[in-house]
Backbone as ProteinMPNN parsed JSONL, in Angstrom:
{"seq_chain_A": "XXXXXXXXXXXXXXXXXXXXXXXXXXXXXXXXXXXXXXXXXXXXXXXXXXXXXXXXXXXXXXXXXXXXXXXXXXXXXXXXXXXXXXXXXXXXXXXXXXXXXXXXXXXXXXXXXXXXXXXXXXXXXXXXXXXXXXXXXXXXXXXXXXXXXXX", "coords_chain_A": {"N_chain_A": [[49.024, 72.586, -39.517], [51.407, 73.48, -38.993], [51.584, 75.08, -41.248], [50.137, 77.56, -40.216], [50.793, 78.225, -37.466], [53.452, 79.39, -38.459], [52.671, 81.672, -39.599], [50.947, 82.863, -37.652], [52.905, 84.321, -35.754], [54.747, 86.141, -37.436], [52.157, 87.698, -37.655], [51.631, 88.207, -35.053], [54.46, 89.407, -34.357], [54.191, 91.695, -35.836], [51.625, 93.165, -34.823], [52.381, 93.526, -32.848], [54.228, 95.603, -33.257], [53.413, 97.403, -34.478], [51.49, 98.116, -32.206], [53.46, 99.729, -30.289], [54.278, 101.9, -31.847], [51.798, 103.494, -32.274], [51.393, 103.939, -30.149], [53.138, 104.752, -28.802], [55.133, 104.711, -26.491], [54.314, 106.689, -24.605], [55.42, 108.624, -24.642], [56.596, 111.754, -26.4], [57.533, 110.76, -29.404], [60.415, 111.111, -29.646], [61.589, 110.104, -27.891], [61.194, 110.478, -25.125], [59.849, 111.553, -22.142], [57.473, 114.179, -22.714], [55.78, 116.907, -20.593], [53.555, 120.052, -19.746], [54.761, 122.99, -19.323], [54.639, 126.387, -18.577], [54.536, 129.072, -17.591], [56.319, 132.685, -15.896], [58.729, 135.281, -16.049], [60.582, 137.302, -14.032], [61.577, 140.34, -12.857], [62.958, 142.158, -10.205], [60.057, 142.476, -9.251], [59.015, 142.9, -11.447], [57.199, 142.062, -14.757], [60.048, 140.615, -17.098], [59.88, 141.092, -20.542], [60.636, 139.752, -23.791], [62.195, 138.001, -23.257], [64.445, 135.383, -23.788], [63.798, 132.126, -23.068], [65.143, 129.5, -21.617], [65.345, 125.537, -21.341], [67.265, 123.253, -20.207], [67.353, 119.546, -20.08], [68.799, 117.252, -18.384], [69.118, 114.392, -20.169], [67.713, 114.493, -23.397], [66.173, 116.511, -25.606], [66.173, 120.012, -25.756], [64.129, 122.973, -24.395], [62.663, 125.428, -25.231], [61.543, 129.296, -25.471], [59.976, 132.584, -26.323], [59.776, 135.174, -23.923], [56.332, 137.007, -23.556], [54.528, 140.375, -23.476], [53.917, 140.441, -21.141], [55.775, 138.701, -19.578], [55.15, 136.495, -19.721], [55.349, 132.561, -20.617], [55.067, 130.036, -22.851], [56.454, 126.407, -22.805], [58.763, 124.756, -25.321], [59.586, 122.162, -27.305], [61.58, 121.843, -30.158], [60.296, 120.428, -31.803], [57.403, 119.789, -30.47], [54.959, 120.786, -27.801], [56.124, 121.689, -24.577], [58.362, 120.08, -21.929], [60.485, 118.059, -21.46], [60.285, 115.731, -19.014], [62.036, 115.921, -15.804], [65.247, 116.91, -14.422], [66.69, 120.261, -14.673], [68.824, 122.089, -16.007], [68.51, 125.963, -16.294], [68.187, 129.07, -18.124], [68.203, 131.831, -18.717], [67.746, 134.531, -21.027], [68.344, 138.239, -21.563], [67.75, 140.851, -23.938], [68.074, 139.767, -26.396], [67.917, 140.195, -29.865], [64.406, 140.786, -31.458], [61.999, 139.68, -33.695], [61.795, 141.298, -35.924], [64.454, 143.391, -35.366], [65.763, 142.47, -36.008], [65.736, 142.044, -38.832], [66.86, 143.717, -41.705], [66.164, 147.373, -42.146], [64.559, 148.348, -45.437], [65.054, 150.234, -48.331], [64.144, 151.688, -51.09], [63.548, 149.111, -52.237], [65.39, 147.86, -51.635], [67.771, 146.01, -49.425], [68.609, 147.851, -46.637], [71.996, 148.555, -45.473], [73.192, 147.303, -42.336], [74.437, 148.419, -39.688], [77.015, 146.338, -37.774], [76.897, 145.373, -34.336], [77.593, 145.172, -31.139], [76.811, 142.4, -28.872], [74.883, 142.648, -27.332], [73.497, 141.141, -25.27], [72.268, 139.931, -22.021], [72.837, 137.099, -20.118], [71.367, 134.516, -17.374], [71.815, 132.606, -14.889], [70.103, 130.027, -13.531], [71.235, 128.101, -10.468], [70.096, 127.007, -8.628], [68.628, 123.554, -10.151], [65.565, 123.303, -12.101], [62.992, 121.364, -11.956], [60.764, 119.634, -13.385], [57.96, 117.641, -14.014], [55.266, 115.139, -14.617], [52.726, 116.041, -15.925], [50.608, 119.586, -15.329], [53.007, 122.233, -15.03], [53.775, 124.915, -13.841], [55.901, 127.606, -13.29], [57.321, 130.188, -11.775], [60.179, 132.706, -12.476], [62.216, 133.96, -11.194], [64.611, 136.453, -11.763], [66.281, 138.024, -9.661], [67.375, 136.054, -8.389], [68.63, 134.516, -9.547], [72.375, 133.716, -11.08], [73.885, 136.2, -12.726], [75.64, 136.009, -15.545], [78.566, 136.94, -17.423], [79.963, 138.021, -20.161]], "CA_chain_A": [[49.277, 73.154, -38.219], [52.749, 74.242, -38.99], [51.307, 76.892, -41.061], [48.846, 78.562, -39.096], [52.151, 78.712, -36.39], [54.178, 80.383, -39.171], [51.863, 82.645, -40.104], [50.997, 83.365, -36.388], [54.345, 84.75, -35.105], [55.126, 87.122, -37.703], [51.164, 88.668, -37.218], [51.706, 88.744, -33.437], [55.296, 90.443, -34.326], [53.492, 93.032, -36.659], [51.103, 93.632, -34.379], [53.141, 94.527, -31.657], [55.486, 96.691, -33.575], [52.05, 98.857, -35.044], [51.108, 99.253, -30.909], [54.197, 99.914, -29.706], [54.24, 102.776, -33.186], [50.827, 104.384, -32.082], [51.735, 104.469, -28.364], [54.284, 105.787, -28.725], [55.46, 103.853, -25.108], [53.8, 107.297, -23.575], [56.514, 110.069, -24.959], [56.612, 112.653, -27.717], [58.103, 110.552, -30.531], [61.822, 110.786, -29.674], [62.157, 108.853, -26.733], [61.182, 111.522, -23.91], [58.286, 112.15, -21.482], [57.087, 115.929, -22.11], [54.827, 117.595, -19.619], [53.411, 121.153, -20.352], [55.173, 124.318, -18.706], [54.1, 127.808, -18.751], [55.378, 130.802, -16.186], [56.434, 134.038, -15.879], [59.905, 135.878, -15.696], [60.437, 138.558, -13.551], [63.076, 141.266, -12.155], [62.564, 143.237, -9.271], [58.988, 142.337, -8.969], [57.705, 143.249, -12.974], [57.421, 141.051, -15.584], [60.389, 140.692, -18.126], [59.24, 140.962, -21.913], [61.555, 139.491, -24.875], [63.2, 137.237, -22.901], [64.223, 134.188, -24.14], [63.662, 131.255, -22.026], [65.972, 128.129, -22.003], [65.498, 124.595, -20.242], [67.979, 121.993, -20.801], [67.746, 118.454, -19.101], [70.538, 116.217, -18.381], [69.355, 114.036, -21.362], [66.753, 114.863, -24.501], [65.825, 117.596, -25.882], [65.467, 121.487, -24.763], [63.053, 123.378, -24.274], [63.141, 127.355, -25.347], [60.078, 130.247, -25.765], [60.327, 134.157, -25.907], [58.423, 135.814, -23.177], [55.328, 138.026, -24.092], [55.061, 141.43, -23.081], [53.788, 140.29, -19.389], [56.55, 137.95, -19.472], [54.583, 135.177, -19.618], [56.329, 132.019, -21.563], [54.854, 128.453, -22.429], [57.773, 125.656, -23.278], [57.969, 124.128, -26.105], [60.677, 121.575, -28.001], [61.239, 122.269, -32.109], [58.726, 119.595, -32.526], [56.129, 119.352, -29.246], [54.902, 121.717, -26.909], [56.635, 121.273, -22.834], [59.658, 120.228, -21.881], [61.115, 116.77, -21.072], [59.891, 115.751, -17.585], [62.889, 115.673, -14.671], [65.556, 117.913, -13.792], [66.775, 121.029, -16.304], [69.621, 123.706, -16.157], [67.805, 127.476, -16.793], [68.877, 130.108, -18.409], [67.125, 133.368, -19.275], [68.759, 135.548, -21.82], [68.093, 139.378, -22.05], [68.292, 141.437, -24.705], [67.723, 138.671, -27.787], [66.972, 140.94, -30.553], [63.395, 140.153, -31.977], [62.357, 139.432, -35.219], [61.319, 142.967, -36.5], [65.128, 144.016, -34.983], [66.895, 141.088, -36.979], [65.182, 142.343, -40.339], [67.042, 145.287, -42.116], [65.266, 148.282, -43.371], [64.724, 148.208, -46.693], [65.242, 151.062, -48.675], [64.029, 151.533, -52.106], [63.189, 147.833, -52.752], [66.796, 147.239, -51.508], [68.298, 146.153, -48.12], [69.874, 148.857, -46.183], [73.55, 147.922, -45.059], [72.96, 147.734, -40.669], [76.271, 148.527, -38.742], [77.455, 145.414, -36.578], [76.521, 145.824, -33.379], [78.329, 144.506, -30.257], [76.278, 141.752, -28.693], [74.106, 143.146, -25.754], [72.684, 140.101, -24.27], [72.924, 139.55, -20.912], [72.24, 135.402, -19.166], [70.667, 134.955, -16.106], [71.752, 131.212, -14.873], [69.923, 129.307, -12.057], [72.365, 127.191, -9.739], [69.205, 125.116, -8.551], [68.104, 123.018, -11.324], [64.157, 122.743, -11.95], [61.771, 119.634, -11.965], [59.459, 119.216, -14.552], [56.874, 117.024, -13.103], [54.252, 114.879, -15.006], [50.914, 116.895, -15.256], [51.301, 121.084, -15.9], [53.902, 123.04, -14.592], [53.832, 126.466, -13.7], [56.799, 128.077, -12.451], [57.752, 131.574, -11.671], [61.498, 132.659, -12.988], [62.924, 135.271, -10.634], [66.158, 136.702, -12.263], [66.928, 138.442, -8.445], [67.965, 134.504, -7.735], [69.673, 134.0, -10.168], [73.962, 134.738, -11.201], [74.125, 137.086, -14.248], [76.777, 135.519, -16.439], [79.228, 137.833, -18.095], [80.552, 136.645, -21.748]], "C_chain_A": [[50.529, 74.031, -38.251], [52.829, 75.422, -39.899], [50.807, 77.732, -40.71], [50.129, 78.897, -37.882], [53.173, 79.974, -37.264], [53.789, 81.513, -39.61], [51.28, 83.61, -38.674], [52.025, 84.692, -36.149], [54.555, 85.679, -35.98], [53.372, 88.371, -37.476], [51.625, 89.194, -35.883], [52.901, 89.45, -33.434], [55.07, 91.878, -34.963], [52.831, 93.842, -35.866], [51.805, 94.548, -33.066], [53.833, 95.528, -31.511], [54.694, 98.078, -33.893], [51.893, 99.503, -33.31], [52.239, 99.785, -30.414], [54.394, 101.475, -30.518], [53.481, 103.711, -32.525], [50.911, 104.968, -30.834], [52.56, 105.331, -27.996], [55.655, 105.678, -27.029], [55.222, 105.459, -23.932], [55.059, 108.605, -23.31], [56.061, 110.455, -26.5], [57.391, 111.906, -29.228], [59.327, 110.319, -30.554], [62.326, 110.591, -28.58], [61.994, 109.285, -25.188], [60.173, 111.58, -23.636], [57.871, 113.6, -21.711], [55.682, 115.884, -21.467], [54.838, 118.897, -20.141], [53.629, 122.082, -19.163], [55.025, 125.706, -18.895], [54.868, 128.493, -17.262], [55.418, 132.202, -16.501], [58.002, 134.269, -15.298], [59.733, 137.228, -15.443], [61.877, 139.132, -12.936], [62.378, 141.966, -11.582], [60.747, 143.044, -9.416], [58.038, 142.5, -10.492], [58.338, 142.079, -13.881], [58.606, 141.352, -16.857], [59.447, 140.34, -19.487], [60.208, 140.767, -22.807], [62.216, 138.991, -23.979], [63.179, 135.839, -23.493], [64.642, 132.718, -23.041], [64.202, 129.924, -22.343], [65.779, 126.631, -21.166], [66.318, 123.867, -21.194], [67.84, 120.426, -19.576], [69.007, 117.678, -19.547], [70.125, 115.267, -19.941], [67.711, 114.197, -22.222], [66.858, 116.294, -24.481], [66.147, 119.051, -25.152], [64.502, 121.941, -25.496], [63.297, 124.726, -24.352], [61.464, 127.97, -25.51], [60.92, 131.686, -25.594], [59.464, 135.01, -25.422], [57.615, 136.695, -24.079], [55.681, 139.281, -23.614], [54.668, 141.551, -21.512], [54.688, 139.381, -18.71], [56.0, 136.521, -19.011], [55.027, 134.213, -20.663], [54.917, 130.26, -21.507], [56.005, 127.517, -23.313], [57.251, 124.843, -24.44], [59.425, 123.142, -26.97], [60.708, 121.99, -29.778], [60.082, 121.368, -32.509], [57.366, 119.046, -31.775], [56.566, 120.316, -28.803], [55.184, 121.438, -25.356], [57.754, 120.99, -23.17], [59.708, 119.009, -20.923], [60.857, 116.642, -19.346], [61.717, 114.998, -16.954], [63.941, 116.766, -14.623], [66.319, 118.894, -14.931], [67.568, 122.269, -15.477], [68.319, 124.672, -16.728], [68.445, 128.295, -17.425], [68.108, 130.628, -19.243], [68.101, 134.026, -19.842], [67.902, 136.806, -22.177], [68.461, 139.999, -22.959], [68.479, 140.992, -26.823], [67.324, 139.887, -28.727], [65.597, 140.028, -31.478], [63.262, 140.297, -33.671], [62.249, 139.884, -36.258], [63.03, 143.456, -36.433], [66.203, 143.367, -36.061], [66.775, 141.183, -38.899], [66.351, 143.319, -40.713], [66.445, 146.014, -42.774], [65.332, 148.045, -44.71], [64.456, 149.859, -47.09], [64.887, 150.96, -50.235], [64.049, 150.019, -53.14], [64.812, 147.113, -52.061], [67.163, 147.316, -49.813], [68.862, 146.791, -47.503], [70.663, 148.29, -45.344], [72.749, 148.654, -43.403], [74.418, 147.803, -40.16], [76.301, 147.059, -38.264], [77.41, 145.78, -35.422], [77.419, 144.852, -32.543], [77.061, 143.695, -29.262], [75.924, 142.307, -27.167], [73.625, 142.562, -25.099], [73.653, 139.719, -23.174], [72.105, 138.043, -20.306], [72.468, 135.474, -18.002], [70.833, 133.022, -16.028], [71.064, 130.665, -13.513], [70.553, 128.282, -11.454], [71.308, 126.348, -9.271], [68.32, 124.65, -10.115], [66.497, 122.893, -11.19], [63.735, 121.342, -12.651], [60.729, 119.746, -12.63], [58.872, 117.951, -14.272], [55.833, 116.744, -14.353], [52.984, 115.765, -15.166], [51.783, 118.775, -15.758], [51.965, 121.177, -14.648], [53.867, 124.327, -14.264], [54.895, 127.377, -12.911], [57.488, 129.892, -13.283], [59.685, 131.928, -12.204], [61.76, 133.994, -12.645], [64.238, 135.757, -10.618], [66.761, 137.42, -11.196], [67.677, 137.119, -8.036], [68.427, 133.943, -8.525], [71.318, 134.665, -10.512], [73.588, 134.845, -12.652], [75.771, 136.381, -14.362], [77.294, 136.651, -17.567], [79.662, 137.45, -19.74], [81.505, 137.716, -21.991]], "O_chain_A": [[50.646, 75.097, -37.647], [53.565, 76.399, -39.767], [51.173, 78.871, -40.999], [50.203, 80.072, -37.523], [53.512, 81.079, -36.842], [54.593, 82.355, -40.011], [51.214, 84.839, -38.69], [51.753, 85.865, -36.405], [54.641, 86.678, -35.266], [53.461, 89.57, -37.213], [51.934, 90.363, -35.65], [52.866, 90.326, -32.571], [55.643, 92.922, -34.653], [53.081, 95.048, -35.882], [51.73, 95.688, -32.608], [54.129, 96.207, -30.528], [55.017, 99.253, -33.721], [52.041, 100.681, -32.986], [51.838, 100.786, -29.819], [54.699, 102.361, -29.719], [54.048, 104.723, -32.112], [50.618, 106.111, -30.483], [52.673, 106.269, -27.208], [56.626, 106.372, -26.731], [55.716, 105.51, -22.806], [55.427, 109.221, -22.31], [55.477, 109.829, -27.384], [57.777, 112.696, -30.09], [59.708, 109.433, -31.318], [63.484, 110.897, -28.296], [62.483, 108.677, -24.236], [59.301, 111.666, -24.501], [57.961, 114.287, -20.694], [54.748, 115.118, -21.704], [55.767, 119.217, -20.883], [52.903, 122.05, -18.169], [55.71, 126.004, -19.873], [55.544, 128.172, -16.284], [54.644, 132.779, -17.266], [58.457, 133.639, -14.344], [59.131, 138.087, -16.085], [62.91, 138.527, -12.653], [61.344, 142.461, -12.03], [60.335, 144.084, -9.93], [56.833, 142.307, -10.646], [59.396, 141.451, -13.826], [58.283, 142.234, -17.652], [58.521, 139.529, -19.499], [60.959, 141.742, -22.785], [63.183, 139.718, -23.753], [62.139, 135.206, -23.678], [65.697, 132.527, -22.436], [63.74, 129.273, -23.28], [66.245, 126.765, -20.035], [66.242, 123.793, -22.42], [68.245, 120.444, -18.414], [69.77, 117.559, -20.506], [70.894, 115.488, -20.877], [66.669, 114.003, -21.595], [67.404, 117.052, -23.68], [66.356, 119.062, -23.939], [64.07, 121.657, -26.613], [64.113, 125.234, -23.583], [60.452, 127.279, -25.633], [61.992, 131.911, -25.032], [58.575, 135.568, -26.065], [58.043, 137.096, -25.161], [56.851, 139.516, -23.314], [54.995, 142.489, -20.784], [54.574, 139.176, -17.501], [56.402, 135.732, -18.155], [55.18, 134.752, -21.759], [54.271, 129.724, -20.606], [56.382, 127.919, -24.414], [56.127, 124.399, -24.672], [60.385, 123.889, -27.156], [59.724, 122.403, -30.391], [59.189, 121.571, -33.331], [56.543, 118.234, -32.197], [57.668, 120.85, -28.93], [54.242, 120.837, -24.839], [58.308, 121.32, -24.218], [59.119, 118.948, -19.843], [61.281, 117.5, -18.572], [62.353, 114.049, -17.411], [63.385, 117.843, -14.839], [66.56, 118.392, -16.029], [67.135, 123.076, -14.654], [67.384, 124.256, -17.411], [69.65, 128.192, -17.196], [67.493, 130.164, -20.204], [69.211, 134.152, -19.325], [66.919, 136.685, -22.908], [69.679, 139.916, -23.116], [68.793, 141.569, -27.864], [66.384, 140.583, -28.341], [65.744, 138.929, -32.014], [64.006, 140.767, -34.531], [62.451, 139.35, -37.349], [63.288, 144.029, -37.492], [67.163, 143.828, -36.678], [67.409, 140.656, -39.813], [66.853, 143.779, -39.687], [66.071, 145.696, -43.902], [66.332, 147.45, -45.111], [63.813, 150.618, -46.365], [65.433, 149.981, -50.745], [64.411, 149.878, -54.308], [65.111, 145.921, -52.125], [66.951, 148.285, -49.084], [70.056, 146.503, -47.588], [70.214, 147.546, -44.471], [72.145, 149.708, -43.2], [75.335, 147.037, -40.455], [75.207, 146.549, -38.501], [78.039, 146.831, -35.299], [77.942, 143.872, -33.073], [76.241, 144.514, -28.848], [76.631, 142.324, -26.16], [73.132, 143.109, -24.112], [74.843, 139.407, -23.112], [70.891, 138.011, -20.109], [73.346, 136.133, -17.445], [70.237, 132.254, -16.782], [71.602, 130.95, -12.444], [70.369, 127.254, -12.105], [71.4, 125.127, -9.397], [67.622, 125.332, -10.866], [66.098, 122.372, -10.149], [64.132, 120.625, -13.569], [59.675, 120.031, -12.061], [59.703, 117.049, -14.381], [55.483, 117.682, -15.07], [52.356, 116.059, -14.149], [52.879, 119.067, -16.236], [51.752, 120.58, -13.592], [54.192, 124.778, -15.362], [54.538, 127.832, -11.824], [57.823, 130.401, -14.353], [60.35, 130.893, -12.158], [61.639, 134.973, -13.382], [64.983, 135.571, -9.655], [67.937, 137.659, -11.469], [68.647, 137.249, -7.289], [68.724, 132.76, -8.356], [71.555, 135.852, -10.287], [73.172, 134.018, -13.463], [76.69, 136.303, -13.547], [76.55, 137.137, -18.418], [79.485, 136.315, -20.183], [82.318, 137.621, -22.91]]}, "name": "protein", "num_of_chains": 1, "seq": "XXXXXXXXXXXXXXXXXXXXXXXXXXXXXXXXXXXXXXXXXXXXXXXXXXXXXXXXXXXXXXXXXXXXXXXXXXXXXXXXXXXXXXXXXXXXXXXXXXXXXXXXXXXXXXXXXXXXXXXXXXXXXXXXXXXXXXXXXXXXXXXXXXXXXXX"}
């Protein structure tokens, strides 16, 4: 009897540690709920394009993307796609160079020397924080409502 008990207790601790493993307790792996977010950033009524799109929540992860050319974005963490469900600083940055701009010509099999350039990006911060909500997301990102940040 007393081994069928001993032998018990570490199965039923195995087992619990495998579901608790596969479940994942109903987050992405590192300890966070994500939900899936998609939108659109806009100025003056048209869609920004090459923007890069920032969420941060108070705790886990962020969440970044770089609009399309309709400025359409979907969120995504370095290792899952959305962005930590509950409330999240914004910040839109213009001007990011892309990843054609970040290359240097090459020249005869060889890299051509690029000047240094003075950093042209301009951030776009939102003072109300957004809510990432269970289930999809879809939210609009109107840089008229937001304060341009100087650096």
């Amino acid at each position: 009897m007393k081994s069928q008990i001993k032998f018990r207790i570490p199965l039923a601790v195995s087992l619990l540690c495998l579901q608790l493993a596969v479940s994942g307790c109903g987050n992405n792996g590192e300890g966070f709920t994500l939900a899936p977010v998609d939108g659109r950033v806009v100025l003056d009524g048209k869609p920004v394009a090459d923007a890069l799109v920032k969420f941060d929540p108070s705790k886990g992860p962020s969440s970044h993307v770089m609009t399309d050319a309709s400025g359409q974005f979907t969120l995504s963490t370095t290792s899952s796609k959305g962005a930590v469900v509950g409330s999240h600083s914004v910040i839109v940055t213009l001007g990011v160079p892309t990843r054609s701009e970040q290359t240097p010509p090459i020249e005869s099999g060889v890299p051509k020397e690029t000047p240094m350039t003075v950093d042209s990006s301009v951030d776009y911060q939102f003072d109300v924080p957004f809510a990432v909500q269970e289930g999809n997301n879809n939210i609009e990102l109107d840089l008229a409502k937001a304060k341009k940040l100087t650096r």
